[in-house]
C-alpha positions as CSV (number, residue, x, y, z in Angstrom):
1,X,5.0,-83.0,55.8
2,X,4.1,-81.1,59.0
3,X,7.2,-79.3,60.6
4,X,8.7,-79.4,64.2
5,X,6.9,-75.6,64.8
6,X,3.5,-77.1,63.5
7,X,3.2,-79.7,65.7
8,X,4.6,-77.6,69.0
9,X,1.5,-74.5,67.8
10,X,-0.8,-77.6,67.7
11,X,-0.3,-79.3,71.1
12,X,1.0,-75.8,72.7
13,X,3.4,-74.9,74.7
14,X,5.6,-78.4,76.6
15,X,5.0,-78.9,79.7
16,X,8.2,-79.1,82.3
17,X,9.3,-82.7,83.0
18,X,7.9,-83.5,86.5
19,X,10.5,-84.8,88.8
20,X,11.5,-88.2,89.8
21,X,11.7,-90.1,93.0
22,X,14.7,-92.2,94.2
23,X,13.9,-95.3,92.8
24,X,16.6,-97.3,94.5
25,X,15.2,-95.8,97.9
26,X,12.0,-96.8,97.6
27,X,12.2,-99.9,96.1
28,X,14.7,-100.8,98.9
29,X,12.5,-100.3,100.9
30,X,9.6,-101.9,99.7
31,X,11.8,-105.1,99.5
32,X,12.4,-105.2,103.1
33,X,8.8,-104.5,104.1
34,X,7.3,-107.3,101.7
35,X,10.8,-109.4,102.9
36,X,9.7,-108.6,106.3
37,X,5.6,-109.8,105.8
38,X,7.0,-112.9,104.7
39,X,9.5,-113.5,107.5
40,X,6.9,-112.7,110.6
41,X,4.5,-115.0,108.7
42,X,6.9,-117.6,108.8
43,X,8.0,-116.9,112.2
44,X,4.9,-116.9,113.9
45,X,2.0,-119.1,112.2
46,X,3.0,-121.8,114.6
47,X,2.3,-119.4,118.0
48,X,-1.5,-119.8,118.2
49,X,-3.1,-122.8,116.8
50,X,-6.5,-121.9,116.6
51,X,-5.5,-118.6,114.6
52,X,-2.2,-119.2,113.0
53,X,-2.5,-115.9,111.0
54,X,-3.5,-113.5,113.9
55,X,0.7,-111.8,113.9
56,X,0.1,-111.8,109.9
57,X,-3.4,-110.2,109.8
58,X,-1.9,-107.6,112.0
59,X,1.3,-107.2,110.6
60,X,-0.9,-106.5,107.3
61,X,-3.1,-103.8,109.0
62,X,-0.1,-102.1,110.3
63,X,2.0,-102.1,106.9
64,X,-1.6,-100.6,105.3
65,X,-1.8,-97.9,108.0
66,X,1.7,-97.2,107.1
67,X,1.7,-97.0,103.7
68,X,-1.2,-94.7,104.3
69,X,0.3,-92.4,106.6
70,X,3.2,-92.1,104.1
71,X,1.2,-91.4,101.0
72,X,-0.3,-88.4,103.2
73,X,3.2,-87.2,104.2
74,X,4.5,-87.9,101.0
75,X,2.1,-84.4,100.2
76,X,3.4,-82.3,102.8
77,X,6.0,-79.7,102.2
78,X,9.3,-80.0,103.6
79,X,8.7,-76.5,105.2
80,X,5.7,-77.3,107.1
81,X,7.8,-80.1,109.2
82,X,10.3,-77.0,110.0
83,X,8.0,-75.0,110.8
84,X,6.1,-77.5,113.4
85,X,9.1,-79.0,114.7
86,X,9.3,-77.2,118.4
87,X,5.4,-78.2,118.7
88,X,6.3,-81.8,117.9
89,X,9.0,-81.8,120.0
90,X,6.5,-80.8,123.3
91,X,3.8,-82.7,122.1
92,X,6.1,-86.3,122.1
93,X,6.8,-85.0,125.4
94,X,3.2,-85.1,126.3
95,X,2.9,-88.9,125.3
96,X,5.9,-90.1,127.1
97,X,4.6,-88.6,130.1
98,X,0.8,-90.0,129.4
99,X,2.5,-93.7,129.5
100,X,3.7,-93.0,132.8
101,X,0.2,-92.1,134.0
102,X,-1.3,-94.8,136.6
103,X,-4.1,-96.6,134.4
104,X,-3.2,-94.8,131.3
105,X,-0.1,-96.5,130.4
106,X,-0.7,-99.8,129.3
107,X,1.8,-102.4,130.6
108,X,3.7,-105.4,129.6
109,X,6.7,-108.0,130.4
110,X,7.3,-105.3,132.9
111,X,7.4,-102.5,130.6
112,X,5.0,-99.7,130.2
113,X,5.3,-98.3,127.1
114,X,1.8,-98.2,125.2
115,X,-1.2,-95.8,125.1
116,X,-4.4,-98.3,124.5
117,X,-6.4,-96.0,122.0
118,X,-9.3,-99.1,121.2
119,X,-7.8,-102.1,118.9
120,X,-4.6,-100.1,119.1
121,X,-1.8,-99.6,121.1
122,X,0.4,-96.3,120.8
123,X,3.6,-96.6,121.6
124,X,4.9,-92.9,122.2
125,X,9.0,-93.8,122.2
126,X,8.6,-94.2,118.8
127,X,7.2,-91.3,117.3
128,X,9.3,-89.0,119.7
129,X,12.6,-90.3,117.3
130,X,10.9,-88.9,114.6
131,X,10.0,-85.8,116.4
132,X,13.3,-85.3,117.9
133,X,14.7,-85.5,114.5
134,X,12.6,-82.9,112.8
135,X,13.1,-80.5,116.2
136,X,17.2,-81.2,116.1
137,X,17.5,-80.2,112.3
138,X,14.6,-77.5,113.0
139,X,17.2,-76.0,115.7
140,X,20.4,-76.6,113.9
141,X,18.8,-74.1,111.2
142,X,17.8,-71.7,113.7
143,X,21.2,-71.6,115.8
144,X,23.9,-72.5,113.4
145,X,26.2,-69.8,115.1
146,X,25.4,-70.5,118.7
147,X,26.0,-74.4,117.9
148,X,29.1,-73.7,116.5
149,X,30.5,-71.2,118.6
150,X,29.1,-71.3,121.9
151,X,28.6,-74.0,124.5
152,X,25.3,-73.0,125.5
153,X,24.2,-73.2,122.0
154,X,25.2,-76.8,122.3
155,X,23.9,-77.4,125.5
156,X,20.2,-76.2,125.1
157,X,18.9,-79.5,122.7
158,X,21.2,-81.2,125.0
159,X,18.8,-80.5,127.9
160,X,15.5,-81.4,125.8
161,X,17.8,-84.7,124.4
162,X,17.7,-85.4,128.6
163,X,14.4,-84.5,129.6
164,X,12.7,-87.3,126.7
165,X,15.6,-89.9,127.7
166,X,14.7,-90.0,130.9
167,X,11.2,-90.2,130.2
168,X,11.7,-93.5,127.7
169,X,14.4,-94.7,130.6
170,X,11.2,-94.7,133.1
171,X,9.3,-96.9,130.7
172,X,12.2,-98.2,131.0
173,X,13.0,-98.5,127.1
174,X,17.2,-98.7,127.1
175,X,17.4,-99.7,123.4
176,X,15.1,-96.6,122.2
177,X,17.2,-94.2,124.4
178,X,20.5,-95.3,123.2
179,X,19.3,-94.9,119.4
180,X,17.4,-91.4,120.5
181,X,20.9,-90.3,121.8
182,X,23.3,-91.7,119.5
183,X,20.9,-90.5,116.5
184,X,20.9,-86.5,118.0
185,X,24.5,-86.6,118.8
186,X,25.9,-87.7,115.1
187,X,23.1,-84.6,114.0
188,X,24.7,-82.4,116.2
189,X,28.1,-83.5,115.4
190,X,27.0,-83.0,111.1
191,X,25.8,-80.1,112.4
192,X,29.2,-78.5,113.0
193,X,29.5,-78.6,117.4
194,X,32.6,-78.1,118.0
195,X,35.0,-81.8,118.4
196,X,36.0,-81.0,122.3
197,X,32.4,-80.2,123.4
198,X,31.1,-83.1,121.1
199,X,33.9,-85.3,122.5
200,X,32.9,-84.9,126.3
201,X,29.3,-85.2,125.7
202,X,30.6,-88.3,123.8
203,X,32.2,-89.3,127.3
204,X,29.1,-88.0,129.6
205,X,26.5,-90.0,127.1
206,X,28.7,-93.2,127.2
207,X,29.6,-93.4,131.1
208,X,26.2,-92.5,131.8
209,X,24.9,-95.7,129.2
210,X,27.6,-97.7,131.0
211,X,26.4,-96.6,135.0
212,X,22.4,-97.7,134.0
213,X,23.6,-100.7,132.9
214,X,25.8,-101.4,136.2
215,X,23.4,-100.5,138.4
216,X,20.1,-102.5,136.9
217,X,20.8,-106.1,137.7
218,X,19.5,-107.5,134.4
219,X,21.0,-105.5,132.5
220,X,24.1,-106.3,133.3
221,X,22.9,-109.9,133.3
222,X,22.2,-109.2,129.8
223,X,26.2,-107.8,129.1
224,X,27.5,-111.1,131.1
225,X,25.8,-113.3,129.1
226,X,26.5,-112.0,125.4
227,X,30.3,-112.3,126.6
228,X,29.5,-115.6,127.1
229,X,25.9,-117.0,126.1
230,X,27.3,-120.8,126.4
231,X,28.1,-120.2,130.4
232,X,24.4,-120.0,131.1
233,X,22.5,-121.0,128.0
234,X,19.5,-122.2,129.6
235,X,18.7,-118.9,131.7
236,X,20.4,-115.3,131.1
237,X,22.3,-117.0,127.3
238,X,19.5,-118.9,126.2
239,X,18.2,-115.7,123.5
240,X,21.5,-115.4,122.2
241,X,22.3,-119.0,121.9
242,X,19.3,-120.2,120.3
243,X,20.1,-117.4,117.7
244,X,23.6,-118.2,116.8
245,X,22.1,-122.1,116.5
246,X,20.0,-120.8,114.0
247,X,22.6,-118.5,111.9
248,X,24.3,-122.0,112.3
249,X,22.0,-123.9,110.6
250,X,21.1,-121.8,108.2
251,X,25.0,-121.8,106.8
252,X,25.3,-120.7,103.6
253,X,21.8,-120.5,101.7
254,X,19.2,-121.8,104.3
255,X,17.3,-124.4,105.5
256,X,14.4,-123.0,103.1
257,X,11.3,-120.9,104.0
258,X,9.1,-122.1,106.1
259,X,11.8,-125.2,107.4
260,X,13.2,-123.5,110.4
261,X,13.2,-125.4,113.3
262,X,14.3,-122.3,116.2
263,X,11.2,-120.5,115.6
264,X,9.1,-123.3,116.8
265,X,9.4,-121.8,120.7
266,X,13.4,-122.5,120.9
267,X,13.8,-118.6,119.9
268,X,11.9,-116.3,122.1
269,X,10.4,-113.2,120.3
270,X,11.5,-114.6,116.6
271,X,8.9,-112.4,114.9
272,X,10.1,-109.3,116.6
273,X,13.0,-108.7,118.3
274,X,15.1,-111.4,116.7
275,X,13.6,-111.8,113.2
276,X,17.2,-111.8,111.7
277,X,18.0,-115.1,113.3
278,X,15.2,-116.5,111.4
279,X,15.9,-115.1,107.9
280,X,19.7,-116.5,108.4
281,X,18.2,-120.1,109.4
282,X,16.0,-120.0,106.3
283,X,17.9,-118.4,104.2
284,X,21.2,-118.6,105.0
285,X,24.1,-116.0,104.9
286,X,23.4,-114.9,101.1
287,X,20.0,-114.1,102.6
288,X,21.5,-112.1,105.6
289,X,24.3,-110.3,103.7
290,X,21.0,-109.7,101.0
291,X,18.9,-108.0,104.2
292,X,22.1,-105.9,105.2
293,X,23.0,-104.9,101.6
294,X,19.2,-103.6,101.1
295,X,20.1,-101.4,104.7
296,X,23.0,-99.9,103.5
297,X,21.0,-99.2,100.5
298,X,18.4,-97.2,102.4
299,X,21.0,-95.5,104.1
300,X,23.4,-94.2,101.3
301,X,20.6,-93.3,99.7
302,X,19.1,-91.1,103.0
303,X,22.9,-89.5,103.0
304,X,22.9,-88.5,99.3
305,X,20.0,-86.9,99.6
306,X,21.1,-85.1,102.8
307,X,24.7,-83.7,101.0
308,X,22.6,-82.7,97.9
309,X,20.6,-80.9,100.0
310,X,22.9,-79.3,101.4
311,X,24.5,-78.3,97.8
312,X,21.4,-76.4,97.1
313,X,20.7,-74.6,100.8
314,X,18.3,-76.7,101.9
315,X,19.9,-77.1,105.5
316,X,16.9,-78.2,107.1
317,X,16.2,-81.0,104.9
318,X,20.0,-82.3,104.9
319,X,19.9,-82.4,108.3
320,X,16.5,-84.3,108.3
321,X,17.8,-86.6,106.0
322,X,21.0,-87.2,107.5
323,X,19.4,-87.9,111.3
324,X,17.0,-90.1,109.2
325,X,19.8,-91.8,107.4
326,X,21.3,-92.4,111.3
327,X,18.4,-93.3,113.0
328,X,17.5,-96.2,110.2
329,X,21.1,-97.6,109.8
330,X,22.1,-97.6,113.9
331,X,18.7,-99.2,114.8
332,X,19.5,-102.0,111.9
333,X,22.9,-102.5,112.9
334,X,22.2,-102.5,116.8
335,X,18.8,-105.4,115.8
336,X,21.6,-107.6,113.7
337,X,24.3,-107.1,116.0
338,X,21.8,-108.5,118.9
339,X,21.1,-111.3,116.5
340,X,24.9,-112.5,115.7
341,X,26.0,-111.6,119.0
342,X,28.3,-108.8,118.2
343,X,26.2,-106.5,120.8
344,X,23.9,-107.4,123.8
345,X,20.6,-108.4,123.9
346,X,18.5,-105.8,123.4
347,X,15.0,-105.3,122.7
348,X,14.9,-103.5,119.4
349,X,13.0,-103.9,115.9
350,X,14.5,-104.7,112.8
351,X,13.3,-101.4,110.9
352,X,10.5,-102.0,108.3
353,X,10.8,-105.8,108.8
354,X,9.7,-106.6,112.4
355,X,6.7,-107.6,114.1
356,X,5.5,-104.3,115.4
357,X,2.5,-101.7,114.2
358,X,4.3,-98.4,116.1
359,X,8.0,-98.8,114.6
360,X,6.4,-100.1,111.1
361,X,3.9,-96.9,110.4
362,X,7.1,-94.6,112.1
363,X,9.4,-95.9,109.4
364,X,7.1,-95.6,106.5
365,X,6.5,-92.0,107.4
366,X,10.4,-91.6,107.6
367,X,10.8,-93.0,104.3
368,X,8.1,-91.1,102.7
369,X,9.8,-87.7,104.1
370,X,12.6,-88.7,102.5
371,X,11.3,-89.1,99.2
372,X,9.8,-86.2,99.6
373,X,13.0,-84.1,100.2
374,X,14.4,-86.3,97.0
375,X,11.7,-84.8,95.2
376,X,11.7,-81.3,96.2
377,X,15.1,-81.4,95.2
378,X,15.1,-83.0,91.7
379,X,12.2,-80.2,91.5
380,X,14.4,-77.1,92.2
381,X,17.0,-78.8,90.1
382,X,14.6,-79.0,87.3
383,X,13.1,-75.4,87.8
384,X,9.7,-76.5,88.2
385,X,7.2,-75.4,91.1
386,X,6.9,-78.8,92.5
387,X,9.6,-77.9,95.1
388,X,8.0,-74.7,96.2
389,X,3.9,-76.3,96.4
């Protein structure tokens, strides 16, 4: 009988275990992005008769292009995002202000937020989240001790925060800057700013949030009428009403896929903007608590990542994570609040789910930076030179 040693001198030496991903992560998330194909099919076959699969088609092109982009991130050191982060930062500067350029900026329902580039439009807001992210936790790295001990440590991101707010606000794009600021102040605030200079930014963010929407007519239409949707319900509440009709007929497990009746032109933008209304029509609360349990998922899993990385020293990828883990779960909740009324109407994608090419290939590169901070860590943990390639 051949012993242990004989058969380790004839295969040679074992090779290291190669690292894991976070399984629960990613198949979270590929849930919700096969959960969201099937929703906007659903949602919008009926919009153009002649083509009913032209929102599917594209919604397919736009997951492929994702998945894409995060299989090519998914090979990218975490060190190489540190690195570029200040020349991200400036260059999702450059493509807010190429929107606002007279017949560069491509315009619609009164917005201008898309750069035509062919068959597809770029939509800048969204890829300055991600850079302002990877520049935040870049900077928090850089200046831990002026963040923590200084107010002009705290105030220079600050300024930068401003200058690509007000940029989105000329779009104007109020949802994206609300997210873009709550997302950098909860990094800065992780990042150890002080609680009095954190709490009066807090203040100076939230009365400034408060004075755009009082001095824009519809959007303080838009406040009026989720106080009250049934007031007005054909005009300023009819969104918001012909959601809640639809979580109320979808009571507890749904009229069934495909048997929704609000999609059929009742709810305005059902495959985008209000794509939760339709999942609790057809599938009732179990399939809305199922869509929000899969969230929380995502983000518990984007905040254990961030405190193990901070365990092992890795304080640019924690804070990554962490924004990451913000950015997903505030966008989800603000999307489903809009939906049940707990917040006011507000155009905002459901992240990885909704109708929309920009936020769909942003998210999938989010998610595929994440997993690869997951792995560099199980790497390092394992000693093997995954981590450090």
């Amino acid at each position: 009988m051949r012993t242990e040693k004989h058969i380790q001198a004839t295969i040679g030496p074992q090779l290291p275990e190669m690292p894991r991903i976070d399984l629960l992560l990613l198949l979270a998330s590929c849930a919700l992005l096969g959960l969201g194909l099937v929703m906007v099919a659903s949602a919008s076959m009926h919009r153009i008769a002649d083509n009913p699969f032209y929102y599917v088609q594209r919604h397919l092109i736009a997951i492929a292009i994702g998945v894409f982009c995060a299989l090519l991130v998914s090979r990218i050191p975490v060190k190489n995002w540190e690195k570029a982060g200040t020349t991200l930062y400036f260059f999702g500067l450059l493509l807010l202000v190429l929107v606002l350029v007279p017949g560069l900026g491509r315009e619609a329902n009164g917005a201008t937020r898309w750069i035509p580039l062919g068959p597809f439009n770029l939509q800048s807001s969204e890829f300055m989240k991600l850079f302002m992210v990877v520049y935040i936790a870049g900077y928090l790295v850089r200046r831990q001790l002026e963040v923590t001990n200084s107010v002009w440590g705290f105030a220079k991101p600050m300024l930068l925060l401003v200058l690509a707010s007000v940029l989105v606000m000329l779009q104007p794009d109020f949802g994206t800057t609300a997210v873009l600021l709550a997302t950098a102040l909860g990094m800065l605030f992780l990042g150890g700013v002080p609680i009095w200079q954190f709490g009066i930014l807090l203040a100076a963010a939230g009365s400034t949030l408060v004075g755009l929407v009082l001095v824009s007519p519809y959007r303080l239409q838009r406040v009026t009428a989720f106080l009250d949707p049934w007031a007005d319900v054909q005009n300023s509440g009819y969104q918001l009403a012909q959601a809640l009709i639809a979580f109320g007929r979808g009571e507890w497990l749904g009229v069934g896929l495909g048997n929704g009746i609000q999609k059929q032109f009742y709810l305005p933008e059902a495959h985008t903007d209000f794509l939760m209304a339709v999942v609790g029509e057809e599938f009732g609360l179990v399939g809305t608590l199922t869509v929000t349990l899969l969230f929380g998922v995502i983000v518990w899993r984007a905040f254990d990542i961030g405190a193990r990385a901070e365990r092992m020293n890795r304080r640019f990828a924690s804070y990554v994570a962490l924004g990451f883990g913000l950015w997903i779960g505030l966008q989800a909740f603000i999307n489903i609040g809009v939906n049940v009324g707990l917040l006011p109407t507000k155009g905002l994608t459901l992240p990885l789910m909704s109708y929309g090419g920009n936020s769909l290939i942003v998210i999938c590169i989010v998610i595929a930076m994440l997993l690869r901070i997951d792995f560099e860590l199980r790497a390092d943990a394992q000693g093997t030179a995954g981590g450090s390639q």
